[in-house]
N, C-alpha and C positions, 0 to 999 in steps of 0.2 A: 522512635517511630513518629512520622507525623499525625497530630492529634491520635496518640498512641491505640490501635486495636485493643479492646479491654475483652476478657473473654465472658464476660457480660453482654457481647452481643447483640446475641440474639435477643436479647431483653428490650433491648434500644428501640425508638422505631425508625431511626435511619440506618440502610443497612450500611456497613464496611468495602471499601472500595479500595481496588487491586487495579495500581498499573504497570503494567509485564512492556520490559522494553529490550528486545536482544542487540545486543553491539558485538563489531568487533574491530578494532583497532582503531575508535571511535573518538580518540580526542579531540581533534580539533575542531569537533560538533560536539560532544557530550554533554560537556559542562552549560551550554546555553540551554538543552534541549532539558537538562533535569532542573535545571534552575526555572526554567518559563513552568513548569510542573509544579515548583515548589512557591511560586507566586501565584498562583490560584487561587482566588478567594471562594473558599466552598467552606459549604455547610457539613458536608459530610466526613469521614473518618475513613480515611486513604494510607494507605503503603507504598513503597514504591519499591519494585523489583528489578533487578538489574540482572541479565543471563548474557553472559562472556562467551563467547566462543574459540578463547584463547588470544585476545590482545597482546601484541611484543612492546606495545607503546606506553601512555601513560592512562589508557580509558579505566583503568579498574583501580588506581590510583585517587581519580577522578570520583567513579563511582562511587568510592568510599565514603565519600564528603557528604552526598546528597542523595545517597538508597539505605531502606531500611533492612533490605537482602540482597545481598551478593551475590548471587550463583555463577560458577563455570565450568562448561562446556569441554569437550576435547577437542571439539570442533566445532564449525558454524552453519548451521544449516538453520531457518530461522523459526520452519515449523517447530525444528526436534528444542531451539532455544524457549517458542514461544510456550509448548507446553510442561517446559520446566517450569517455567517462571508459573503458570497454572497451578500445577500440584502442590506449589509450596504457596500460594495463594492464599489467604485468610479471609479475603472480602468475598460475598457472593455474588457479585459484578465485578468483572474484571474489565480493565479499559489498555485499549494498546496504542501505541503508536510508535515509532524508530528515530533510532538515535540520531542522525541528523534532522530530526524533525522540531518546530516551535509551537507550543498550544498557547492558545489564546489564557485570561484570566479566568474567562469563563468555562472552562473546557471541560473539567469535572463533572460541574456542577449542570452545563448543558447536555451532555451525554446521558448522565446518571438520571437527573430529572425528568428528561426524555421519552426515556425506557422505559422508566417506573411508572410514569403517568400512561403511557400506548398499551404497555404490558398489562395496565391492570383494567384498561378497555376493552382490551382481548388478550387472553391469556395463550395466545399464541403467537404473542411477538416478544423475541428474546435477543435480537442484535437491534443497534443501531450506529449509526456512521455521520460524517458530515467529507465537506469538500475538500479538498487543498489545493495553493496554490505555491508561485515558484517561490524558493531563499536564495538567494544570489547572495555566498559570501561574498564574492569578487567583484561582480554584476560586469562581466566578460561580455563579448559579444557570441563567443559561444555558447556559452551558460544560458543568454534568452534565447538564440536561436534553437537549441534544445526544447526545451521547454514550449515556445510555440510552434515548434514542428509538431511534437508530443501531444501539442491540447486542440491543434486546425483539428477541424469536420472533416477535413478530404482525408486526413492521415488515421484519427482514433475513429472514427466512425461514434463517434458521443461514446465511447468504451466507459466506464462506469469510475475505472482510477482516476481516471480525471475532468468527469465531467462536475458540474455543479448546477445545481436545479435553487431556482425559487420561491417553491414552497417544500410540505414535507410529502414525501408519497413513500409507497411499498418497493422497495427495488430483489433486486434479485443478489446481491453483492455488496459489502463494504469494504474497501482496504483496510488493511488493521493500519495503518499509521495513523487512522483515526475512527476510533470504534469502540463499541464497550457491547458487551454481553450477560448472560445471565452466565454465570460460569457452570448451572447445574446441567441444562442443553449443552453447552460445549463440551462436556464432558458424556453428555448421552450418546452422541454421535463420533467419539474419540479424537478430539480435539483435529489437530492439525495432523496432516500425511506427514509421516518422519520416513518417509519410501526412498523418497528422491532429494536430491538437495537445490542448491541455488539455479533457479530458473523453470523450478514445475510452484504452479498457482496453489500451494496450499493452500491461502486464503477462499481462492474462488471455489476449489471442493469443500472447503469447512462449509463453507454457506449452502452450495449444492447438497449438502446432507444434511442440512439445518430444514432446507427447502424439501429432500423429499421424505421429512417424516411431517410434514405440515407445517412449520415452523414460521414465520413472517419475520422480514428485517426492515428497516423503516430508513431512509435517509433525512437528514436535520437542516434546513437548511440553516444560516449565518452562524455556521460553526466550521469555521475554516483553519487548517493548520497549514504552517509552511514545511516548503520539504524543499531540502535540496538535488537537483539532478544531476543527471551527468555533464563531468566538465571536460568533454573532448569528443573530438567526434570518435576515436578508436576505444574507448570505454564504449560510447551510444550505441555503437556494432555492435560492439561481444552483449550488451544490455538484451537489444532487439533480436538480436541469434537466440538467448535463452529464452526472453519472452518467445518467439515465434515457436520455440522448441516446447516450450511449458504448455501452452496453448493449445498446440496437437495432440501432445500426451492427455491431458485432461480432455478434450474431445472425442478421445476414441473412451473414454471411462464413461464421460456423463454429455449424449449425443446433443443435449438441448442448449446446451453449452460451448457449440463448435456450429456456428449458422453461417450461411453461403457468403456472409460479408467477410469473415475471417479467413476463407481462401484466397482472396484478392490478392495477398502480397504473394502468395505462392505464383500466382500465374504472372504479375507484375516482374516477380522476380528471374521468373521463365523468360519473357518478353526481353528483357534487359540486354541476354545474353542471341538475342534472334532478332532477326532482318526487323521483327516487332519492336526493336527498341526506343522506337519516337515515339512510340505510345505511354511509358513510364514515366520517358523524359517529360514530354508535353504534360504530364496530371502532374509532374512536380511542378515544373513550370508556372501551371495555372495554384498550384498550391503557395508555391513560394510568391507571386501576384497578390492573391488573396490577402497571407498573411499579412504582406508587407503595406498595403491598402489599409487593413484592419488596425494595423498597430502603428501606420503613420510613420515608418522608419525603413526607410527604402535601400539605405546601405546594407540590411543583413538579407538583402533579396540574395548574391551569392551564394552566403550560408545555408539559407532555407532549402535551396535546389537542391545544394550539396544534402544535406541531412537529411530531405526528403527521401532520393535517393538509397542514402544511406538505410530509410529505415525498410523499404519496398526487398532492396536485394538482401537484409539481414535475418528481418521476420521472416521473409518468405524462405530461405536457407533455413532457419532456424525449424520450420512447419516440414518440411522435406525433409528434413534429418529425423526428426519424432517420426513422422508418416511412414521411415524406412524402417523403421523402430531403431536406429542410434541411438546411445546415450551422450549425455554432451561432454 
């Protein structure tokens, strides 16, 4: 175990720190994402958890090299992975992030430190998070066109997954690929929905129930991790179909959580298919303009249209199938 947990603990005065990582079939990400883990230079006394969902590949192979616990799953769903890795948790913070993801040197030690200094300002801040930005294994021209489709203003509306702030303030939301907790609240509130599987916002109710028993989550800023996205536009569909889908479900549960911006792609996607359909095209249009202006690379103006598109008719399918009550 790294700087081994002694069950002397509690004695210490820096507490033991938990990071829970669900994979599944994760090799060709895994080994970068627990090795940036295990180059960390912190101060504190970490474990690293590993929750399988049933890999055919070589991910738990992998794992073995670089977690000091193995767990696996019968399946993968990543709430029901995230609070295994919880229960078997030794540290009283736990920090998450996904397997193709890269933490910074400081990531531990920015997290944990974080928390402990906000939390002990007010004892009722018990998550905190920082930003991400894209990992181009390939660095494809679909890979960025993804990616700045996903982060324009015309398309996330500033959505919290991937916005980035600079300074620190109170949000309503962290993505666990980069996050850490008190794991005593995460557990008061029953960690993650193990209800539904890939495509309902587990993350976004965990914090909605952090939030309505009082709780405060704080974002960090210059604590950034990489993530990799989708590398195709017919993966980026089936992506935006669950998101749009996770999205409704969760807004019929928690109303403050489903606001008039998030029907957009339902009526956009209406539009699409009716005499209204220059009205979709035209916001992609002026979005794929935008980006292409912003990021100075006017060949993936194509792309962007296309994928903008792509995310109006997917999300908003994906918001109409929840709304009809489908499952996905």
């Amino acid at each position: 175990m790294n700087q081994t947990l002694s069950t002397q603990q509690n004695q210490e005065t820096q507490p033991a720190i938990s990071v829970v990582i669900p994979t599944l079939n994760s090799a060709q990400t895994l080994e970068k994402c627990l090795s940036s883990i295990k180059s960390n230079n912190t101060k504190y006394k970490y474990e690293i958890i590993v929750v399988d969902g049933g890999s055919s590949d070589e991910t738990l192979k992998i794992a073995k090299t670089y977690t000091d616990k193995l767990l696996v799953e019968n399946t993968y769903f990543p709430g029901v992975n995230r609070n295994k890795g919880v229960r078997a948790a030794e540290g009283r913070i736990v920090c998450f992030t996904d397997s193709d993801a890269l933490v910074p040197k400081n990531w531990i030690d920015g997290l944990v430190s974080g928390l402990l200094r906000l939390s002990k300002e007010n004892n009722k801040v018990v998550g905190v998070g920082g930003g991400n930005i894209p990992l181009f294994a390939t660095h494809s021209a679909m890979e960025l066109a993804i990616s700045m489709t996903m982060r324009s203003p015309l398309v996330s509306f500033r959505a919290r997954n991937v916005a980035m702030y600079n300074d620190e303030r109170e949000v309503s939301h962290n993505p666990p690929l980069n996050s850490a907790y008190l794991k005593s609240a995460f557990e008061e509130v029953g960690g993650f929905n193990e209800e539904y599987g890939y495509g309902y916002p587990e993350d976004l109710e965990l914090d909605a129930k952090l939030n309505e028993k009082g709780y405060k989550l704080y974002y960090l800023p210059n604590l950034l991790v990489y993530h990799k996205h989708a590398s195709s536009a017919r993966k980026f569909a089936k992506q935006m179909y669950a998101y749009g889908w996770g999205r409704a479900k969760l807004g019929r549960r928690y109303k403050k959580y489903f606001q008039f911006q998030h029907y957009g792609p339902i009526f956009l996607c209406l539009m699409t298919f009716s005499p209204l359909f220059f009205i979709p095209l035209g916001m992609a249009l002026v979005n794929a303009t935008y980006v292409s202006l912003k990021e100075r690379n006017p060949y993936l103006f194509p792309l962007l249209v296309r994928l903008t598109m792509i995310f109006y008719v997917n999300y908003g399918r994906g918001e109409i199938a929840a709304l009809r009550g489908k499952q996905l």
